[in-house]
C-alpha positions, 0 to 999 in steps of 0.5 A: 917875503911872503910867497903864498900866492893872492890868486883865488879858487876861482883862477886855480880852475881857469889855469886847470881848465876845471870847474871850481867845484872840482878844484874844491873837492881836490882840495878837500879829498872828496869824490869823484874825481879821476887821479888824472884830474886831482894831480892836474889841480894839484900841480896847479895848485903848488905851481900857482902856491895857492893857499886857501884863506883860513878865515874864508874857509871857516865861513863855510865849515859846518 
């Protein structure tokens, strides 16, 4: 069973009640954003098991 879960970016900021812009830069350890804010997404993020998808990700690395 594969549990990784097949919602998007877009659904862990709805369910935060963030902006997808903030969901990325907990994601990715950026600045700024409060504590308070990172854990919520963080929290959201392991309740929904959301994974980023790998090949997507690599589309926009530089």
């Amino acid at each position: 069973m594969n549990s990784r879960c097949r919602c998007n970016i877009r659904e862990v900021a709805r369910q935060a009640k963030v902006s997808v812009a903030t969901v990325s830069r907990a994601l990715n350890n950026r600045s700024p954003l409060t504590e308070k804010t990172r854990a919520r997404v963080l929290r959201t993020v392991q309740k929904l098991n959301y994974q980023p998808d790998p090949i997507f990700r690599l589309a926009f690395q530089r």
